[in-house]
C-alpha positions in Angstrom: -16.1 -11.6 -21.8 -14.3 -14.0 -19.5 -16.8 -16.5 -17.1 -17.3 -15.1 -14.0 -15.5 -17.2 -10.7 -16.5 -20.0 -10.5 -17.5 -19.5 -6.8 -19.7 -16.6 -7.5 -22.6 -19.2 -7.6 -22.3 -20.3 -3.8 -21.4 -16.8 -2.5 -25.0 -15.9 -3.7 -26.4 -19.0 -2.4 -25.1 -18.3 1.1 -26.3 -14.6 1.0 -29.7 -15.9 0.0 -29.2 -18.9 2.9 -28.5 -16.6 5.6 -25.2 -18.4 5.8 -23.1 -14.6 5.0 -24.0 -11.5 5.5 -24.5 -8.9 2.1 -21.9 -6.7 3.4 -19.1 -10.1 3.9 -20.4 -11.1 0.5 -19.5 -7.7 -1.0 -16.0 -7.6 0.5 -15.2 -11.0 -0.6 -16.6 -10.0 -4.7 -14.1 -6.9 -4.5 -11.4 -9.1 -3.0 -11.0 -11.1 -6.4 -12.5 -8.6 -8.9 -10.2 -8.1 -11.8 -11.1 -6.3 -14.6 -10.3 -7.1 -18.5 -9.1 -3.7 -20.4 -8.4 -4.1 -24.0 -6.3 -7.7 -24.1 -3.2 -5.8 -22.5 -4.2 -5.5 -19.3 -5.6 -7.6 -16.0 -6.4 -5.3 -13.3 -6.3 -6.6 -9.7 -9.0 -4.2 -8.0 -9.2 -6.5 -4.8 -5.8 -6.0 -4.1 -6.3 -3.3 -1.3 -9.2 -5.0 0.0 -7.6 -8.4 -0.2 -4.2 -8.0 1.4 -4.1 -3.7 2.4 -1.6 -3.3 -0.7 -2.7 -0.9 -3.6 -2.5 -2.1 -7.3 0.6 0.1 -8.6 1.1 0.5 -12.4 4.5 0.3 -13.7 4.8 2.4 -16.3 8.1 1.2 -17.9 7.8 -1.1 -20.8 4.1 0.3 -21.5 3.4 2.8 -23.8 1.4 6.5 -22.7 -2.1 5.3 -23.6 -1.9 2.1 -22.2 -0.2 3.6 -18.8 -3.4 6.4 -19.3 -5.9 4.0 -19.8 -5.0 1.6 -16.8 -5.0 4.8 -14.5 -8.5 5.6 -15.7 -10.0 2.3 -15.0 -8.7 2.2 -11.0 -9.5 5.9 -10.6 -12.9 4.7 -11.8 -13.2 2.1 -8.6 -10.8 4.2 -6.2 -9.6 7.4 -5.4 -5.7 7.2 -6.1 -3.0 5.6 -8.6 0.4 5.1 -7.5 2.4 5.0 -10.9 6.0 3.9 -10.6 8.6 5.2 -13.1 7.1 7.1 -15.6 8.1 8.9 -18.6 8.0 12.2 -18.8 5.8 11.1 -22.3 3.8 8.9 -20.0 3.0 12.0 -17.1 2.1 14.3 -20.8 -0.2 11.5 -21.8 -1.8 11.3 -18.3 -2.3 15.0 -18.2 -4.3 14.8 -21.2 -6.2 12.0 -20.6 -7.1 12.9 -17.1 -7.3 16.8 -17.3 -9.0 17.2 -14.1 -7.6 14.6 -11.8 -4.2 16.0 -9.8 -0.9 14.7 -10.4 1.8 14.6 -7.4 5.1 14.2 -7.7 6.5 11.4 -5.3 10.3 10.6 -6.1 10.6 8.9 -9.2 6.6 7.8 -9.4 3.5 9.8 -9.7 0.4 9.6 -7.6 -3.0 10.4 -9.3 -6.3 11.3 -7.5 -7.4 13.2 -4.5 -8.3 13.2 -1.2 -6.3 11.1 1.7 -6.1 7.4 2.8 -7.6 6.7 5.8 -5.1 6.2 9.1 -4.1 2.5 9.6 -2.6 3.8 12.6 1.2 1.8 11.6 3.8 4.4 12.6 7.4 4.4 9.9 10.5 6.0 9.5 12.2 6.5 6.3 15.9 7.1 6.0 18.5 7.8 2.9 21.8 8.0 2.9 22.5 10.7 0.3 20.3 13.1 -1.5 20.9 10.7 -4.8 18.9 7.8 -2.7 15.5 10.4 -2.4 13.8 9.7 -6.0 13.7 6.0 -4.7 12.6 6.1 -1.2 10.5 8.6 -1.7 8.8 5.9 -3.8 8.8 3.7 -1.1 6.7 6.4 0.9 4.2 7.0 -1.6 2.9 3.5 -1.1 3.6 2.9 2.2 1.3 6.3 2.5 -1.3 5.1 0.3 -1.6 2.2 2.8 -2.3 4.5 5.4 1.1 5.0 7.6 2.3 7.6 9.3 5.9 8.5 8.1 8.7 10.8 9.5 11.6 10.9 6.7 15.4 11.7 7.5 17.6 12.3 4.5 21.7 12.7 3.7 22.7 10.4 6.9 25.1 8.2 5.5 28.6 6.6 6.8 30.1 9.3 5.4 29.1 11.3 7.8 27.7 8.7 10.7 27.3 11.6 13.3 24.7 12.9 11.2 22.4 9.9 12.0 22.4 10.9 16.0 19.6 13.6 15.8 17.2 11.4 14.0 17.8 8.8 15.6 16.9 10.4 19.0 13.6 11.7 16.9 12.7 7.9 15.8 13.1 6.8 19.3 10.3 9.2 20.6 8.1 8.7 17.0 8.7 4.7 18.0 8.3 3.7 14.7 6.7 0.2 14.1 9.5 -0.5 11.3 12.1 1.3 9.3 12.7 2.0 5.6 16.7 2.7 4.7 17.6 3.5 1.4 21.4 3.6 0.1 23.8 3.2 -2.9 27.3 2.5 -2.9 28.2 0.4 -0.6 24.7 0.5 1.0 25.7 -0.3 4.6 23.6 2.5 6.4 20.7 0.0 6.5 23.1 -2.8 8.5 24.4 0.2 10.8 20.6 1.0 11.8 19.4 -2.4 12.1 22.5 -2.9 14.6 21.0 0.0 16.9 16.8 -0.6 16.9 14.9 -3.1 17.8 12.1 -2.9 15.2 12.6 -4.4 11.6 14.4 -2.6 9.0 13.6 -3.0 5.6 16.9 -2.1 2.9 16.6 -0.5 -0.2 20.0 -0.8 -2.3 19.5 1.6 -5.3 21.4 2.1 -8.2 23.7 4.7 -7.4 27.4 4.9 -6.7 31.0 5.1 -8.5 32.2 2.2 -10.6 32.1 -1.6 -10.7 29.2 -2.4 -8.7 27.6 1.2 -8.8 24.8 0.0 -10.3 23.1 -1.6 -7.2 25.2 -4.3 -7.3 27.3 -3.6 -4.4 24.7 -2.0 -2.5 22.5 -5.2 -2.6 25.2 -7.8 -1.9 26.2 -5.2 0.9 23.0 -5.5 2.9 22.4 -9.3 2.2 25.8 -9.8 3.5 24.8 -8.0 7.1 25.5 -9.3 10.2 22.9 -7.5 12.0 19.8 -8.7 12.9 16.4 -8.0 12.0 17.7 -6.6 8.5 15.3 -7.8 5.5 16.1 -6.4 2.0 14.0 -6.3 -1.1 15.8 -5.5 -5.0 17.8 -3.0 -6.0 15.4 0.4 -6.7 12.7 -1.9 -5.5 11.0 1.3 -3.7 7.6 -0.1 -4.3 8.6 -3.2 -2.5 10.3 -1.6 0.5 6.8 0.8 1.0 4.3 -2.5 0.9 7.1 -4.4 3.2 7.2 -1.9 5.2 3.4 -0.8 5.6 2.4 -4.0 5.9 4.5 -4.7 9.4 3.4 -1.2 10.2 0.3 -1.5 9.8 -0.2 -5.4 11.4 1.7 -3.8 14.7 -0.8 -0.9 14.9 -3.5 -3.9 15.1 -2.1 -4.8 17.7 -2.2 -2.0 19.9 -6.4 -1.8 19.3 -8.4 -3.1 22.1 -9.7 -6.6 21.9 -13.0 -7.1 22.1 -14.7 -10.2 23.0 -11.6 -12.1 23.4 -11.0 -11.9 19.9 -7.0 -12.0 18.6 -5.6 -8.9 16.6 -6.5 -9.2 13.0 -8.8 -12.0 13.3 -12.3 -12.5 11.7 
């Protein structure tokens, strides 16, 4: 068994000093708590207490057990599992490991467990611009939900068809969304069109679909670095786990924002 951190030792000797509270001490044990599974795995369980961003397990590259038995050790500490990308041996394998926990689809990733997050009160809008572009951002959603944002989704608005993006964009004005999540192939240059027209940030997601050379993401992603629009940030190509932490993270540091201070003290702080 690994040592424990090293600073364990003076955490417990300011709890027992009166220098930090049980309750501070506890949140800053679960902030670095990893645990050691079977030599193929180091789990970050602080991550959602440390910096508001699930652990997600990415199932490619593993096999079914070791996907299964990752999922059972952060159901054990928490009450949902974002999986990105498995398998349809990997979702079998799950089933049978964990007959009793529900399974959702959520684009191309899975979430496991039940119940709701709690409200961060971060408001987001999600976009594609085809149908093809949904498996991904709906991705992207999953997290950002499982960080607790509020989400209103509008789908098949490309350039193809740019009058189709009037209606919700009227919607997102009255929604007034803290930051925006457009996904898009080919070309991708929806995300660059909508970042020219609101004034929160927009977050691209190129994915991998389109004709040809560069249908692989490629042009998509040089497509949205190449913007000339402002406020345009852009994470890898089918990167929808990316886009939803981006995203959610903005959201939710905004909706901070609008709580009332109390006793003078800035948003976020202590």
């Amino acid at each position: 068994m690994p040592d424990l951190p090293e600073h364990l030792d003076e955490i417990l000797a300011a709890v027992a000093g009166g220098v930090l509270s049980p309750s501070a001490a506890a949140g800053r044990l679960r902030s670095g708590e990893v645990r050691y599974l079977d030599e193929f795995a180091v789990l970050d369980l602080g991550r959602r207490a440390r910096k508001g961003v699930p652990e997600v397990v990415y199932a490619r590259g593993k096999t079914p057990e070791q996907v299964a038995g990752i999922c059972e050790t952060l159901l054990a500490s928490g009450e949902r599992v974002v999986v990105s990308a498995p398998s349809s041996e990997v979702v079998a394998q799950l089933r049978r490991s964990l007959p009793t926990t529900p399974i959702r689809a959520a684009g191309r990733s899975v979430v496991l467990g039940s119940g709701e997050p709690s409200p961060s009160g971060g408001r987001l809008g999600a976009i594609s611009a085809g149908t093809s572009d949904l498996p991904v951002l709906e991705e992207a959603v999953a997290v950002a939900r499982e960080m607790g944002a509020d989400i209103r989704s509008f789908h098949d608005v490309g350039v193809a068809g740019i009058h189709r993006l009037v209606a919700p964009l009227k919607e997102l004005r009255d929604f007034d969304p803290d930051c925006l999540i457009v996904a898009a192939g080919m070309e991708g240059a929806l995300p660059s069109v909508i970042a020219g027209l609101v004034a929160v940030p927009v977050v691209g997601l190129p994915t991998s679909t389109g004709y040809g050379l560069g249908g692989d993401g490629t042009a998509a992603i040089l497509g949205m670095l190449q913007t000339c629009s402002p406020g345009l940030s852009v994470v890898n190509v089918d990167n929808g786990v990316g886009a939803g932490a981006t995203a959610a993270l903005i959201a939710n540091r905004a909706a901070l924002g609008r709580k009332p201070r109390g006793n003078g003290a800035e948003p976020g702080s202590g």
